[in-house]
C-alpha positions, 0 to 999 in steps of 0.5 A: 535843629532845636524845636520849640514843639515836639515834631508830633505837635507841630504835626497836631498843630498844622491839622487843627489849623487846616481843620477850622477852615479845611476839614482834613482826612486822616489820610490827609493828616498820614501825608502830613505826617509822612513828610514831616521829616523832609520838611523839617530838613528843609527848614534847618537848611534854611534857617541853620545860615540866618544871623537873626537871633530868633532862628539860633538856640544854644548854638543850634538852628531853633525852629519856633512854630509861634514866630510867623516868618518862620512859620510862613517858610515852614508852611511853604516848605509843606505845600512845596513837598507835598506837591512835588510828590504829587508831580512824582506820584504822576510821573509813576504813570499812577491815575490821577485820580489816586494822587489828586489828594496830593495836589488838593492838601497841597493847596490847602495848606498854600492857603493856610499860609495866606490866612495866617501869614498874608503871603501869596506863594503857590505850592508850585512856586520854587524858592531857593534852599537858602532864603529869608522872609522878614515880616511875611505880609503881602508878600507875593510871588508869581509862579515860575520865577527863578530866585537864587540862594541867599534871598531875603524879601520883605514885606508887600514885595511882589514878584510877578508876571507880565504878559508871561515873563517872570523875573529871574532873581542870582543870588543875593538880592535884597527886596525891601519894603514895598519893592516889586520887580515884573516881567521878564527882568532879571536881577544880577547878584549882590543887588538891593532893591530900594523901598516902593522901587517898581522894576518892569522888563529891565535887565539890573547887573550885579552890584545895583542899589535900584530906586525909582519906577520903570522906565525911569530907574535910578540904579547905582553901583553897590559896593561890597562894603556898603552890601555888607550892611544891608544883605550880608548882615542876615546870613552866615556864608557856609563854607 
């Protein structure tokens, strides 16, 4: 993968952007370092599959720290990983205490992303290997959703909880603008959820183009052709 910053720099760069509103320890800045790779790998699995030109340099999977999609995925990524080594370093039987700078950098960096990018998404929420943010605003994802690959969201989409259900996203769905989907419902694949539709508790089968409000959705079967024109367009299938 091409970068538009030498590893190192992006390294410096996510310091001193945690520094100005979370001063870190150089223990801190070591975890950072020492996950750089994973994460990066992360990244490109992620990006390498994207038709946008922003995300492709020379036939090559690009990485631009500068381009703020990009970046909110790259500082998930971040928080993700470092927090899963703290999970890890608990399940080593190791105090919590000596592992709880994980969770705490963890953190930090979940609320990095919310500053510079105006997207909620916990360290602890998992998204698919292979997703998509365009225009990362507003975005909000509830802890625990479960999210197939080949997601793309969009802005002021919120996924979240009602009365401790979350939703469960198959692969390829589509959140435009403004889409909120709640509860437990469950979303079947190759489905795009219209601009400001609201989905609570509501099972949506494979294929749907949804509109509307619970409990008064519009929900219309969505060809293969006509999904080819809307979700499929942002990624490249891998074979």
């Amino acid at each position: 993968m091409i970068l538009s910053y030498s590893k190192e720099e992006i390294v410096s760069i996510t310091t001193h952007q945690l520094n100005s509103i979370f001063p870190i320890t150089s223990e801190e800045r070591n975890i950072i370092e020492k996950n750089i790779d994973n994460v990066l790998l992360r990244c490109e699995k992620c990006f390498e599959v994207s038709t946008d030109r922003y995300y492709s340099k020379n036939g090559q999977t690009y990485f631009d720290i500068l381009h703020a999609d990009q970046h909110s995925v790259f500082l998930y990524f971040l928080s993700n990983t470092i927090y899963k080594r703290y999970i890890s370093l608990l399940s080593d039987n190791q105090e919590e205490d000596s592992s709880l700078i994980y969770k705490r950098l963890a953190e930090k960096i979940f609320r990095l992303n919310k500053m510079l990018n105006a997207c909620d998404i916990y360290c602890t929420v998992e998204l698919p290997p292979i997703f998509k943010i365009g225009h990362s605003l507003g975005i909000v994802i509830a802890p625990g959703t479960k999210i197939g690959n080949y997601f793309y969201i969009l802005q002021n989409c919120t996924l979240g909880n009602n009365n401790g259900h979350v939703p469960v996203l198959e692969d390829w769905v589509f959140m435009m603008p403004g889409s909120k989907i709640v509860g437990n419902s469950h979303i079947g694949h190759h489905s795009v959820i219209a601009s400001n539709t609201y989905i609570k508790d509501c099972d949506i089968p494979p294929y749907s183009l949804v509109f509307g409000s619970s409990p008064n959705l519009v929900i219309k079967k969505n060809s293969p052709q006509m999904y080819g024109h809307s979700l499929l367009a942002q990624f490249k299938e891998k074979k």
